[in-house]
Biopython code that builds the backbone (N, CA, C, O; Angstrom):
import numpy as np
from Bio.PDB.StructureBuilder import StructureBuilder

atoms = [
    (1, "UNK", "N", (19.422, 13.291, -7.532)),
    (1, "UNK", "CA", (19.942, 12.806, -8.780)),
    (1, "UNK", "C", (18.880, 12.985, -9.867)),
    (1, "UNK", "O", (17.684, 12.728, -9.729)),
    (2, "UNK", "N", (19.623, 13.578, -11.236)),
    (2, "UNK", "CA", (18.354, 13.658, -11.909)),
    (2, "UNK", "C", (18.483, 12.457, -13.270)),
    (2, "UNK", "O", (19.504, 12.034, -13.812)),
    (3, "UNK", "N", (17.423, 12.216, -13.473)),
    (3, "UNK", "CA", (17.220, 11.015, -14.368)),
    (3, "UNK", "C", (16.454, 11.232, -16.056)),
    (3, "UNK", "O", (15.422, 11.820, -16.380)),
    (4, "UNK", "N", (17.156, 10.711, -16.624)),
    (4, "UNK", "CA", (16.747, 11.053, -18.041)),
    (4, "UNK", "C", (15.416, 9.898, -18.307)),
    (4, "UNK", "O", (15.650, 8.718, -18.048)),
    (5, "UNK", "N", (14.205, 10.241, -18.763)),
    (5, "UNK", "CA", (13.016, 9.240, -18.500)),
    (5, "UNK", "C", (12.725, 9.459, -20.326)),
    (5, "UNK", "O", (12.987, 10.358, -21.125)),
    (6, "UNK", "N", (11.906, 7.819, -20.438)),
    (6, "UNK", "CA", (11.011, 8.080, -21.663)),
    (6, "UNK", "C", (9.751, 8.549, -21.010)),
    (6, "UNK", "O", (9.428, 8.424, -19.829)),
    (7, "UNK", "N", (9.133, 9.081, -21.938)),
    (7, "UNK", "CA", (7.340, 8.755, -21.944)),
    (7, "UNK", "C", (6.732, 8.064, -22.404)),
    (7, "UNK", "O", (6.858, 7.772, -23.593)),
    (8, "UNK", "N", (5.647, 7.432, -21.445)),
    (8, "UNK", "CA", (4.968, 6.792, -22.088)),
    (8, "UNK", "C", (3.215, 6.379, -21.715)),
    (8, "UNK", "O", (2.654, 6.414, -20.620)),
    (9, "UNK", "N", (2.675, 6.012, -23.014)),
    (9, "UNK", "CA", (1.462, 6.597, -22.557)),
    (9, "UNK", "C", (0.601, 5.708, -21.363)),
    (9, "UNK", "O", (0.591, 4.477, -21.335)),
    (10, "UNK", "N", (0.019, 6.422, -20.572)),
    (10, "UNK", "CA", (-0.890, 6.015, -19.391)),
    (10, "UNK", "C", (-2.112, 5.818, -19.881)),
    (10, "UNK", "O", (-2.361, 5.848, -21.086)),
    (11, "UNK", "N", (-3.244, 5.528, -18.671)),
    (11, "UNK", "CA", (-4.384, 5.093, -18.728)),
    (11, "UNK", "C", (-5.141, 5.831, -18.858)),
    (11, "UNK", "O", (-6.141, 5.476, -19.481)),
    (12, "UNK", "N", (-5.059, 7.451, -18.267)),
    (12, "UNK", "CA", (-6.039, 8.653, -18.059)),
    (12, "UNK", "C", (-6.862, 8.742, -17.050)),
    (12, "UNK", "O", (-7.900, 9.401, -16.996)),
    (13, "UNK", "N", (-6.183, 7.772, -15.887)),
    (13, "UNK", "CA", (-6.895, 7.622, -14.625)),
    (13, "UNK", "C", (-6.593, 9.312, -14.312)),
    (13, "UNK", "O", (-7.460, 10.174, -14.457)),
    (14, "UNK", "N", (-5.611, 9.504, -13.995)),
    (14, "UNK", "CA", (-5.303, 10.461, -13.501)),
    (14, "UNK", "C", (-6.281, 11.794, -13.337)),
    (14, "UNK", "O", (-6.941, 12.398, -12.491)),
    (15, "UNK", "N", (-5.801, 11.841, -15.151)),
    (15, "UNK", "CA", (-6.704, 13.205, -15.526)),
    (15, "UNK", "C", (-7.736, 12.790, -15.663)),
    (15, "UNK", "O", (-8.218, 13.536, -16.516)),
    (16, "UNK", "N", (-8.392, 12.146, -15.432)),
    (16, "UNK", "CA", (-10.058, 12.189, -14.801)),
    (16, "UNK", "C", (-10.295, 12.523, -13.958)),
    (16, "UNK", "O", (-11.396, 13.020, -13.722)),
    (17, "UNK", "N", (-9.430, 12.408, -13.177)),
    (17, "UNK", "CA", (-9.563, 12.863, -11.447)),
    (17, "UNK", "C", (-8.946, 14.391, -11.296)),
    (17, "UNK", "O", (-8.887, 14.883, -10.169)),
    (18, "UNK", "N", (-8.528, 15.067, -12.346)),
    (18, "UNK", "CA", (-8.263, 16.774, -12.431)),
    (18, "UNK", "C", (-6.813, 16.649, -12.231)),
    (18, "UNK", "O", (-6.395, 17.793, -12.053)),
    (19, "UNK", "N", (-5.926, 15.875, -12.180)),
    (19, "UNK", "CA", (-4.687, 15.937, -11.964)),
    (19, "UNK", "C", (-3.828, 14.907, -12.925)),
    (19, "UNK", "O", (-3.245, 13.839, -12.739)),
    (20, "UNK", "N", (-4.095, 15.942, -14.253)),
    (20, "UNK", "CA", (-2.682, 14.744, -15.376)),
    (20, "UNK", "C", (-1.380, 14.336, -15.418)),
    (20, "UNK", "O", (-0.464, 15.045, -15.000)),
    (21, "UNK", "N", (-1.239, 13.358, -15.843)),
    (21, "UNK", "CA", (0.315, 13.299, -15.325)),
    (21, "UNK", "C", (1.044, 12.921, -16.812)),
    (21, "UNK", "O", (0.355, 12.666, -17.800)),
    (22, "UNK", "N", (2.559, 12.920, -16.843)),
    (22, "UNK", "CA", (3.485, 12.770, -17.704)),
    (22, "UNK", "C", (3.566, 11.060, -16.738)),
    (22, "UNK", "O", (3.698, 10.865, -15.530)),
    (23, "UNK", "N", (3.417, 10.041, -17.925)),
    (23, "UNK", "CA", (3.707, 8.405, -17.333)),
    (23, "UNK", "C", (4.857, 8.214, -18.143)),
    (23, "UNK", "O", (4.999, 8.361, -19.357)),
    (24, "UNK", "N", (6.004, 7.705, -16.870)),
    (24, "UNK", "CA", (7.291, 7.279, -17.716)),
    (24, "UNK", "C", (7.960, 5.945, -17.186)),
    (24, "UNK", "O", (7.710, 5.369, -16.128)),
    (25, "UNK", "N", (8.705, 5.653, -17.990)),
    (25, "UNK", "CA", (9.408, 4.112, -18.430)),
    (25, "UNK", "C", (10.028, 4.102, -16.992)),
    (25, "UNK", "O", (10.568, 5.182, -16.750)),
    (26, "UNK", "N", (10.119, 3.097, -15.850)),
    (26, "UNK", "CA", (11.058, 3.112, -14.984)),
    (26, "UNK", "C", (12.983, 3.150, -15.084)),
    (26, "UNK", "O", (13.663, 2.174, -15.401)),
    (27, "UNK", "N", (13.392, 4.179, -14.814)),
    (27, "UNK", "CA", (14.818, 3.478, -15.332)),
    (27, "UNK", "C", (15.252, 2.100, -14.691)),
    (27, "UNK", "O", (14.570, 1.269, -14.091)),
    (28, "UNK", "N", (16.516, 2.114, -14.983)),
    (28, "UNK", "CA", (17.085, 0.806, -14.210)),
    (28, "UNK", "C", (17.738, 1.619, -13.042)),
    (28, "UNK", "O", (18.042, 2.790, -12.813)),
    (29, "UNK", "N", (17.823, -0.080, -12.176)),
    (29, "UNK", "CA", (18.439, 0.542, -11.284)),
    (29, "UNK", "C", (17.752, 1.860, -10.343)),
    (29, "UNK", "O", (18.649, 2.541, -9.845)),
    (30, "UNK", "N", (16.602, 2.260, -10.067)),
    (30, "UNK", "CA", (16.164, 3.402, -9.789)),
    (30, "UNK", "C", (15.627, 3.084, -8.405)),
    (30, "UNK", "O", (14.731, 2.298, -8.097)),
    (31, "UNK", "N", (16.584, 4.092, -7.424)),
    (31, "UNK", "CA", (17.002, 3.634, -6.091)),
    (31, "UNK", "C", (15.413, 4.141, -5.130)),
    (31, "UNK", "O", (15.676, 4.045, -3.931)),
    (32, "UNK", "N", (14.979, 4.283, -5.193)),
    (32, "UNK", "CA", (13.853, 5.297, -4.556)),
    (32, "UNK", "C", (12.725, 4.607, -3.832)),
    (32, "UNK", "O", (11.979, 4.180, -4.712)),
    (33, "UNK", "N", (12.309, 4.336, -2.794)),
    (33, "UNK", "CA", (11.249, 3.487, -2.386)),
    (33, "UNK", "C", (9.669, 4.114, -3.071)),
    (33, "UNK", "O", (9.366, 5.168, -3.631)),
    (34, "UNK", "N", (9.027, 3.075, -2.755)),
    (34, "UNK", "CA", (7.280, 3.629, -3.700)),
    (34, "UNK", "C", (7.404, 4.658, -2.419)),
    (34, "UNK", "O", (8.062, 4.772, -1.385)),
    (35, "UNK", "N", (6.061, 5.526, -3.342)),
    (35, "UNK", "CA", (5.922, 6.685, -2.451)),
    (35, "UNK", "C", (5.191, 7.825, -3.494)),
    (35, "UNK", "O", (4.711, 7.729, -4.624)),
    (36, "UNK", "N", (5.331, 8.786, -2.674)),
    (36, "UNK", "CA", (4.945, 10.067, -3.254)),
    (36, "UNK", "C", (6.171, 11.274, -3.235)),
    (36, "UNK", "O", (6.339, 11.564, -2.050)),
    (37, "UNK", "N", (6.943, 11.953, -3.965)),
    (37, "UNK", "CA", (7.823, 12.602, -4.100)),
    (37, "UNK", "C", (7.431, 14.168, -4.740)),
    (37, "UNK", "O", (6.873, 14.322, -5.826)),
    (38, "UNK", "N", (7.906, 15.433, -3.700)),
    (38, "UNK", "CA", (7.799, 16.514, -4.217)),
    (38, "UNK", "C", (9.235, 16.383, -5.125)),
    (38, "UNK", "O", (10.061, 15.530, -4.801)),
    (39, "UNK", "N", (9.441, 17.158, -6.119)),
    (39, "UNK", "CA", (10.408, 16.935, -7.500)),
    (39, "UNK", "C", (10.293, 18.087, -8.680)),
    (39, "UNK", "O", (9.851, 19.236, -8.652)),
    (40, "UNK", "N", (10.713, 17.512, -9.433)),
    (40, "UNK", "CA", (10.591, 18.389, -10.696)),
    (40, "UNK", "C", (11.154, 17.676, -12.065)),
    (40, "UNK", "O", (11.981, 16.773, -12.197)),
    (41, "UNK", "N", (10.489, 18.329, -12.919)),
    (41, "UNK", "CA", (10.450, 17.630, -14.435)),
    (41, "UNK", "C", (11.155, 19.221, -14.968)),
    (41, "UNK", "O", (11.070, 20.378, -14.558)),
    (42, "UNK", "N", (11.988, 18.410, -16.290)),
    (42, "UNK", "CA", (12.685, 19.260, -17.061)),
    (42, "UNK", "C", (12.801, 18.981, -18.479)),
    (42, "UNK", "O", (13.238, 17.933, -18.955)),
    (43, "UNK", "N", (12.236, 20.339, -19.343)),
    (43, "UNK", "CA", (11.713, 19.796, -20.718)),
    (43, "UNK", "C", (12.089, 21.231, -21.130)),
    (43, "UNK", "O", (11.792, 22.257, -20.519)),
    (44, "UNK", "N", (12.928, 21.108, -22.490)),
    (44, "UNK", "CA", (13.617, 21.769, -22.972)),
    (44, "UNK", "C", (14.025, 23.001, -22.384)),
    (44, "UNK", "O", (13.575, 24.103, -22.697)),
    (45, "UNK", "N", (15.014, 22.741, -21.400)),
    (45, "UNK", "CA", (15.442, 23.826, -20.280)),
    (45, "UNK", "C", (14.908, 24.721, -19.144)),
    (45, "UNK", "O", (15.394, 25.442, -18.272)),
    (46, "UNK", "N", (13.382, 24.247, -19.658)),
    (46, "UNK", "CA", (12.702, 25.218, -18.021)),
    (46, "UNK", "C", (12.603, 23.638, -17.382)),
    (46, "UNK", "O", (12.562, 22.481, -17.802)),
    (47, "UNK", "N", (12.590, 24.512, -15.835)),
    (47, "UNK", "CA", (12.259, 23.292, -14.641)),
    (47, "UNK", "C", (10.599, 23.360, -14.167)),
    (47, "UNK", "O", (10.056, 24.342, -13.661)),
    (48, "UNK", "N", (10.145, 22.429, -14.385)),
    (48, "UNK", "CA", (8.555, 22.838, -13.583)),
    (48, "UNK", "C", (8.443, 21.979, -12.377)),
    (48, "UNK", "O", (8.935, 20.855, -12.281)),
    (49, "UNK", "N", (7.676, 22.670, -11.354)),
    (49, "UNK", "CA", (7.473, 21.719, -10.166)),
    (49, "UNK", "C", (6.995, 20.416, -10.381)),
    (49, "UNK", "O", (6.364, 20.475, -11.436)),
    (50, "UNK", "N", (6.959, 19.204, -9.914)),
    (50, "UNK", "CA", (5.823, 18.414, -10.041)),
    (50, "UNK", "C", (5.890, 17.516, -8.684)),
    (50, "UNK", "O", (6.860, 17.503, -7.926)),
    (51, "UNK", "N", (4.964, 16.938, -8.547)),
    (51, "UNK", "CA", (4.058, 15.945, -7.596)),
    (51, "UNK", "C", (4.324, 14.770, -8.214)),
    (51, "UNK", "O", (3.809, 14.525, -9.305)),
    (52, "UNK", "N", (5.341, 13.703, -7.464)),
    (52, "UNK", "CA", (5.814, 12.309, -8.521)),
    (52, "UNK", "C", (5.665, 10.835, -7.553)),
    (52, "UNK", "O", (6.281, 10.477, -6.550)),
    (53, "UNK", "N", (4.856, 10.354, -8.132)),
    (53, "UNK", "CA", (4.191, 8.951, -7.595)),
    (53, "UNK", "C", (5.470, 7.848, -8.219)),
    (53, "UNK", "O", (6.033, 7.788, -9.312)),
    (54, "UNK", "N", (5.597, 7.059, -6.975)),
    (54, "UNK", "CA", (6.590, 6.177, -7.669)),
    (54, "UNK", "C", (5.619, 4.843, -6.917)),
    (54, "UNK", "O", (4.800, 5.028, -6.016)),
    (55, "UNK", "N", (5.883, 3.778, -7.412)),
    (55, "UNK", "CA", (4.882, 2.732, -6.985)),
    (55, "UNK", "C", (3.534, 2.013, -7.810)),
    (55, "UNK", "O", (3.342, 2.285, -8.995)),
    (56, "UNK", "N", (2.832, 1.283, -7.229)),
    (56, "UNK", "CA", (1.359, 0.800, -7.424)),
    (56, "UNK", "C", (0.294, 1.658, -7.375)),
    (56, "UNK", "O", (0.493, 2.661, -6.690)),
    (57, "UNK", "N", (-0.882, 1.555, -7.949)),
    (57, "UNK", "CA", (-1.927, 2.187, -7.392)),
    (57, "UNK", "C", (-2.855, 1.317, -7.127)),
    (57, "UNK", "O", (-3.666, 0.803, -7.898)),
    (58, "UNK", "N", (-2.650, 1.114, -5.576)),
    (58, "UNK", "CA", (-4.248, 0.309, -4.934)),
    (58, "UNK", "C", (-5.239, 0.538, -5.367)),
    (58, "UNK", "O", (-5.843, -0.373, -5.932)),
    (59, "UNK", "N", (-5.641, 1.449, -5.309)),
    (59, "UNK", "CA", (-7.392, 2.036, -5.540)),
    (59, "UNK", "C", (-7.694, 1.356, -6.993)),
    (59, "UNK", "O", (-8.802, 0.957, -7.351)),
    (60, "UNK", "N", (-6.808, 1.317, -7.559)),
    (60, "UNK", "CA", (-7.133, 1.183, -9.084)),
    (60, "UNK", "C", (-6.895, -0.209, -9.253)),
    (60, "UNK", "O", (-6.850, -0.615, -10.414)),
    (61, "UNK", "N", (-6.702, -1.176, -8.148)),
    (61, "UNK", "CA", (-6.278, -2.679, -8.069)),
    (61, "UNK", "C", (-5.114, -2.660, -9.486)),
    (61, "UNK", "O", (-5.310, -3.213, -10.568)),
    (62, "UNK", "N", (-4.261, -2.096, -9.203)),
    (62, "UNK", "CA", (-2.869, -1.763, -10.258)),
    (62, "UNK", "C", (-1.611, -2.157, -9.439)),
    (62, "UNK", "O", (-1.220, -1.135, -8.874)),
    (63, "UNK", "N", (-1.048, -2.904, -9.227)),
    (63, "UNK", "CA", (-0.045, -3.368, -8.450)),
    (63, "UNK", "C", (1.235, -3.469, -8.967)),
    (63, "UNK", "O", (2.189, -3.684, -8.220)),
    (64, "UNK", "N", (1.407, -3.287, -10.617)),
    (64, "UNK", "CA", (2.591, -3.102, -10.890)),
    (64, "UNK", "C", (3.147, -1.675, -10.668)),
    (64, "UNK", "O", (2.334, -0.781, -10.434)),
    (65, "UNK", "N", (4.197, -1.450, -10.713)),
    (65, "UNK", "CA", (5.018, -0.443, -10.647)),
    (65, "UNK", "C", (4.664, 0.842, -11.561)),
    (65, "UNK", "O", (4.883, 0.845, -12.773)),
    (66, "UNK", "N", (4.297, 1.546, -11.114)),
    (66, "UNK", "CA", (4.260, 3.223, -12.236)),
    (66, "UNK", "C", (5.208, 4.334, -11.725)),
    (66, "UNK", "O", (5.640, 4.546, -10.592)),
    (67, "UNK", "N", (5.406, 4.982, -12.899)),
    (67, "UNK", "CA", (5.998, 6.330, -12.538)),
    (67, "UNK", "C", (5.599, 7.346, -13.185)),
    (67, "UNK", "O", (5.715, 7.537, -14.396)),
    (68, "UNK", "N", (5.119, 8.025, -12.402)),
    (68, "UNK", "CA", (4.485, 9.541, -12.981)),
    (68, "UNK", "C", (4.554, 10.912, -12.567)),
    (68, "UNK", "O", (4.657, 11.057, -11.349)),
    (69, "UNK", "N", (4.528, 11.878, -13.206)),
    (69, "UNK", "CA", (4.567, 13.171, -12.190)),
    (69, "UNK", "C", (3.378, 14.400, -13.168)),
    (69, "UNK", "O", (3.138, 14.545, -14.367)),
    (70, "UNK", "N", (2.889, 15.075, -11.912)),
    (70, "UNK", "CA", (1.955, 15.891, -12.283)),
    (70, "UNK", "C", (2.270, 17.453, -12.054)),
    (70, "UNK", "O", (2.256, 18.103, -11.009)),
    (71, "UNK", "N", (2.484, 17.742, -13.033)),
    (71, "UNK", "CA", (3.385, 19.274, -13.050)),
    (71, "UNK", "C", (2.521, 19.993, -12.508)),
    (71, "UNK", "O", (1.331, 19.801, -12.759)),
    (72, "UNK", "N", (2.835, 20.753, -11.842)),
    (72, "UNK", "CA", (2.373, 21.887, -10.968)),
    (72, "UNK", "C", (1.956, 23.319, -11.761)),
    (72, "UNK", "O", (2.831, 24.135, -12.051)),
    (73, "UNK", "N", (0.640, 23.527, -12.059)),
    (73, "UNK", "CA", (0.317, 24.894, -12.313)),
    (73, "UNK", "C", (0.987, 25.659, -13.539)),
    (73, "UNK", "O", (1.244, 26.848, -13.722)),
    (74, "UNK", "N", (1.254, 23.972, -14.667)),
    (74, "UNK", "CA", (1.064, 24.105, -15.977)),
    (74, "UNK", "C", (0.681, 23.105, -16.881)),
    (74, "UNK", "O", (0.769, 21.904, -16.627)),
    (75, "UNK", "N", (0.087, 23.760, -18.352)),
    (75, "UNK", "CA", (-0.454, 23.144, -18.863)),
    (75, "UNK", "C", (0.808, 22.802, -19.911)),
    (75, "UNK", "O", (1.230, 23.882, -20.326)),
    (76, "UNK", "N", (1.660, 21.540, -20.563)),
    (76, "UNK", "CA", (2.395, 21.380, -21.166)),
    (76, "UNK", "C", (1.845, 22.083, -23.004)),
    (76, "UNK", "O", (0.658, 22.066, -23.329)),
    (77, "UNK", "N", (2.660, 22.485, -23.707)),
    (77, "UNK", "CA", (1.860, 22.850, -24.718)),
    (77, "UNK", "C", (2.547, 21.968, -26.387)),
    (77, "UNK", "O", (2.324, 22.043, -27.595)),
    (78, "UNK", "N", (3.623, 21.035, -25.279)),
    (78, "UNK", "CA", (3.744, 19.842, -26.998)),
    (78, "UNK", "C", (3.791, 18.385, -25.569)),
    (78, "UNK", "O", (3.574, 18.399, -24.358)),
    (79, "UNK", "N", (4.122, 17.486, -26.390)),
    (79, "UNK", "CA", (3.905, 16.431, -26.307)),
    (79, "UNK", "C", (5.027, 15.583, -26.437)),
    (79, "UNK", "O", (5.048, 14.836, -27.415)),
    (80, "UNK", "N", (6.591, 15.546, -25.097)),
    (80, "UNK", "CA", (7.753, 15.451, -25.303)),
    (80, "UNK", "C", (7.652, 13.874, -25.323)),
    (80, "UNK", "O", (6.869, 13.056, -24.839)),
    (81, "UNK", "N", (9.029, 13.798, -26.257)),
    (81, "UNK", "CA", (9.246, 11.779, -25.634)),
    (81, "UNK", "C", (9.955, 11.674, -24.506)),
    (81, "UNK", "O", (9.711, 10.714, -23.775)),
    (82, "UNK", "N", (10.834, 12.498, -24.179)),
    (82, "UNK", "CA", (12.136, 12.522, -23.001)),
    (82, "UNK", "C", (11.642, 13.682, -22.266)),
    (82, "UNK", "O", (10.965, 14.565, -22.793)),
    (83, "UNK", "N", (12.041, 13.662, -20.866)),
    (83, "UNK", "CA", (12.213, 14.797, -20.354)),
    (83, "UNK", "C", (13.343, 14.278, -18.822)),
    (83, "UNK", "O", (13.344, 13.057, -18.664)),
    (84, "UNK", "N", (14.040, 14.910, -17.998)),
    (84, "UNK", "CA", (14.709, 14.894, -16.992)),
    (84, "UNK", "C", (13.946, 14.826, -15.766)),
    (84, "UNK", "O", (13.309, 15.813, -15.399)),
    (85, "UNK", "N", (13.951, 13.517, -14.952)),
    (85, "UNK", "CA", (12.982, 14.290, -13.613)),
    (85, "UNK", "C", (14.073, 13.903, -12.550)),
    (85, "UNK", "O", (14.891, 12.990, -12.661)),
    (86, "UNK", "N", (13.873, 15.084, -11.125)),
    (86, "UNK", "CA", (14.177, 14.546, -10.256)),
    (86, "UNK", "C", (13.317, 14.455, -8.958)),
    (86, "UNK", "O", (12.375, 15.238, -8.842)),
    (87, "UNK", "N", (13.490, 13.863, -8.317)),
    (87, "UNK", "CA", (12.489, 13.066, -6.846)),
    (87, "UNK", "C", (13.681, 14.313, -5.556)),
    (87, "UNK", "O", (14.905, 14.264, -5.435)),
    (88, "UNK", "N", (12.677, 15.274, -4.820)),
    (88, "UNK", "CA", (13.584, 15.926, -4.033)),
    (88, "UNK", "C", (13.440, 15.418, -2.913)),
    (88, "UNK", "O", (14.333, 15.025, -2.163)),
    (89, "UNK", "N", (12.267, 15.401, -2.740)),
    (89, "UNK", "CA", (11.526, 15.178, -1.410)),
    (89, "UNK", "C", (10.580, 14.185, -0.897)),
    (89, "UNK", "O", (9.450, 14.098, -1.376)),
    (90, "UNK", "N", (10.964, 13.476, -0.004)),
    (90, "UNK", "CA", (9.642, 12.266, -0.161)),
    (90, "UNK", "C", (8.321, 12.740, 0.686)),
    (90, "UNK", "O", (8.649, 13.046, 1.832)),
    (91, "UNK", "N", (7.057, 12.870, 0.460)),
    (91, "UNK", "CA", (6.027, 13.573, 0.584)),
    (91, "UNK", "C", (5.478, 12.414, 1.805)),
    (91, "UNK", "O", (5.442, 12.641, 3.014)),
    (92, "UNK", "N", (5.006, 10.924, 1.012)),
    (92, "UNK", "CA", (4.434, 10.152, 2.195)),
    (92, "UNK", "C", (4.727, 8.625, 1.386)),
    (92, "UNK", "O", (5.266, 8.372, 0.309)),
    (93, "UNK", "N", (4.287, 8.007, 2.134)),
    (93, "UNK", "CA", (4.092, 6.378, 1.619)),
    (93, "UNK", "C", (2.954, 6.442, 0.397)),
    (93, "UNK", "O", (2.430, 7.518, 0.106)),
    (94, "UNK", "N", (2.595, 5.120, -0.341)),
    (94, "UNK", "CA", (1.360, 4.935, -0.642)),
    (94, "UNK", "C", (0.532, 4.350, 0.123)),
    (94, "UNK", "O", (0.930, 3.517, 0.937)),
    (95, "UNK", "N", (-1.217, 4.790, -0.038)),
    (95, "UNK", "CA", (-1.969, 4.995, 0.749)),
    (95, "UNK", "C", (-2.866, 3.764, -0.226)),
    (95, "UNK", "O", (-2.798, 3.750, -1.455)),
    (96, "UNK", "N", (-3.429, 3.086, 0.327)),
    (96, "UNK", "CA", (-5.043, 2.081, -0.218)),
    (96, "UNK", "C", (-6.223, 2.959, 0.148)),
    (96, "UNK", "O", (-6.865, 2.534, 1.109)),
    (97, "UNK", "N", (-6.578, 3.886, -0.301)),
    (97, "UNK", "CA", (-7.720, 4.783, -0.521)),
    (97, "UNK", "C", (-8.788, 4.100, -0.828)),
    (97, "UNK", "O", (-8.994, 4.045, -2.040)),
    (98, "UNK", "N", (-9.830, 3.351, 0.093)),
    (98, "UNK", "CA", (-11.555, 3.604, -0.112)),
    (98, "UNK", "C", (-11.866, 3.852, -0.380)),
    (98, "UNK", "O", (-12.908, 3.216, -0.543)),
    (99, "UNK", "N", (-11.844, 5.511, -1.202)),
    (99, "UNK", "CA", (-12.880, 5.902, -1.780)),
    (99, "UNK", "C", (-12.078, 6.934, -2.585)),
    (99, "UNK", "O", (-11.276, 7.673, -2.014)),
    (100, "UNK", "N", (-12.262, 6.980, -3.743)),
    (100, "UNK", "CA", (-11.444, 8.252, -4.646)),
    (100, "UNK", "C", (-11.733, 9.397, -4.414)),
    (100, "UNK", "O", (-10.727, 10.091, -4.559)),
    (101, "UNK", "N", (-12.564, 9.957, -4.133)),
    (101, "UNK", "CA", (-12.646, 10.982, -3.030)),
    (101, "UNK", "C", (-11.172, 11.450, -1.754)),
    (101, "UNK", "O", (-10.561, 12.514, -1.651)),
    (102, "UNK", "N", (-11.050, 10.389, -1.112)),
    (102, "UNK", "CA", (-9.881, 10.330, 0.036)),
    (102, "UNK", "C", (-9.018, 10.759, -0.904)),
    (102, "UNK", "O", (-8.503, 11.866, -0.753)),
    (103, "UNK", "N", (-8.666, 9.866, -2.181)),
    (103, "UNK", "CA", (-7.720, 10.102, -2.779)),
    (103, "UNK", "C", (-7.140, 11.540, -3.722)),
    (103, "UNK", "O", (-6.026, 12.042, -3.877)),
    (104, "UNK", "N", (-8.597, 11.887, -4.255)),
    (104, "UNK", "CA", (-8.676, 12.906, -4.718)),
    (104, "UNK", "C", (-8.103, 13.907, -3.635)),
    (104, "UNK", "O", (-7.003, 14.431, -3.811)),
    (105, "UNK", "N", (-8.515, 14.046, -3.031)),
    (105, "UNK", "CA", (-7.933, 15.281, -1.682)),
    (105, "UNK", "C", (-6.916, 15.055, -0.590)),
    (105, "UNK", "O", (-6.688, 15.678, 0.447)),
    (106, "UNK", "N", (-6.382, 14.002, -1.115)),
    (106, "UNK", "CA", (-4.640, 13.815, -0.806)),
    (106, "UNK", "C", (-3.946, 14.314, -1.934)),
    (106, "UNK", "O", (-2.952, 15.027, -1.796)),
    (107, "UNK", "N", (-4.368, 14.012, -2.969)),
    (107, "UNK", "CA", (-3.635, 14.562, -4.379)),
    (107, "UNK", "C", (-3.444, 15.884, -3.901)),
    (107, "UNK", "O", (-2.333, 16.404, -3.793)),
    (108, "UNK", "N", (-4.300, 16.321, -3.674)),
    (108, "UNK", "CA", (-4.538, 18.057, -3.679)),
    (108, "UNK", "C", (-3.532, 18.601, -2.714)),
    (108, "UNK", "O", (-2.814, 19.561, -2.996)),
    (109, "UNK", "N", (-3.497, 18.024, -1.665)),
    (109, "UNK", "CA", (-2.297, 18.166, -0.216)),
    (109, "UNK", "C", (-1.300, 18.172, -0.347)),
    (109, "UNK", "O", (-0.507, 18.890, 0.261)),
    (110, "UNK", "N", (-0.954, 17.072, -1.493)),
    (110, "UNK", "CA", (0.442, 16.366, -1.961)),
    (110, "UNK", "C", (0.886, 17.758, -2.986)),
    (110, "UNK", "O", (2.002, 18.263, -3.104)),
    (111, "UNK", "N", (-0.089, 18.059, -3.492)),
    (111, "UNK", "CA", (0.333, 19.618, -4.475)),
    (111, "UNK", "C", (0.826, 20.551, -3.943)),
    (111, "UNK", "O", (1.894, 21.127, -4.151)),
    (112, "UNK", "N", (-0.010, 20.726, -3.189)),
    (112, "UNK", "CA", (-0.204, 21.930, -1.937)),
    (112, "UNK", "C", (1.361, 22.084, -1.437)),
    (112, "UNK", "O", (2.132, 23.043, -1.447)),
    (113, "UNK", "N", (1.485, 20.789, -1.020)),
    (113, "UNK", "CA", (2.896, 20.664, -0.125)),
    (113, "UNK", "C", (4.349, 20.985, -1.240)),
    (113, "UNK", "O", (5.465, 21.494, -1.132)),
    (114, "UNK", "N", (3.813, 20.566, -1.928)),
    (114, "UNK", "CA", (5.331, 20.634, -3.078)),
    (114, "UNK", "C", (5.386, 21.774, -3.672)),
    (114, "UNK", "O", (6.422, 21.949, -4.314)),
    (115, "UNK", "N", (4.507, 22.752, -3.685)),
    (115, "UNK", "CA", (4.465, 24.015, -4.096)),
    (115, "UNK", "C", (5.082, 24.859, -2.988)),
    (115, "UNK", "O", (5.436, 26.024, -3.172)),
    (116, "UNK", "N", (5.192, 24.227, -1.852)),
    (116, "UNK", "CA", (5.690, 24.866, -0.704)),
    (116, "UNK", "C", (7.094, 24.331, -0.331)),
    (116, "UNK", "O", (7.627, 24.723, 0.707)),
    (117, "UNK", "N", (7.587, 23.620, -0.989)),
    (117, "UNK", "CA", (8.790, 23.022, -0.898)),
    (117, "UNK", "C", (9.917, 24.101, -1.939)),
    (117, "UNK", "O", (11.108, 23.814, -2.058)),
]
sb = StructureBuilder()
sb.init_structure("model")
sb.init_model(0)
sb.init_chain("A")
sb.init_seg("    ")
for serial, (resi, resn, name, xyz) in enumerate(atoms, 1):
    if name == "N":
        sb.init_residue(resn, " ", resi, " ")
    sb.init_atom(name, np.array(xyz, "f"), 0.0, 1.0, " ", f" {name:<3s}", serial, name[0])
structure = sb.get_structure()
């Protein structure tokens, strides 16, 4: 199912860690357990892959709910309010990562894998 999302702005955890993401408004109603989701984002008619975190982030002692996705092997070149995403595939659970490191190179796996999806 694909879902019409706002944007909105994040912390920049992300892209510190080499992997930026588009942070958006949860819809309602949005059936999906936390997790990690191979997917895709859609912004003015092209589809791009992305890598989409639904959930908390432990590591970051962040326990409310986020939603984000990190497009795959592009650089966006405006700065949308809306875009369409959908969740295809569920990748894994969320993980409480020790050390951002661990985390960093699950990110990378989690890419890896959805590029192969």
């Amino acid at each position: 199912m694909q879902y019409e999302v706002n944007i909105i702005k994040g912390k920049g955890k992300s892209k510190e860690m080499g992997f930026p993401t588009l942070n958006f408004e949860i819809p309602e109603e949005f059936p999906y357990a936390h997790g990690i989701y191979a997917g895709s984002v859609v912004l003015e008619d092209k589809v791009y892959k992305a890598a989409i975190h639904y959930g908390p982030v432990p590591i970051l002692n962040d326990t409310r709910e986020t939603l984000e996705a990190h497009i795959i092997d592009e650089v966006l070149q405006t700065e949308p309010k809306k875009v369409w995403i959908t969740l295809d595939y569920f990748l894994r659970e969320i993980i409480d990562f020790q050390d951002k490191k661990d985390l960093i190179k699950q990110i990378a796996k989690d890419i890896e894998r959805t590029k192969s999806l």
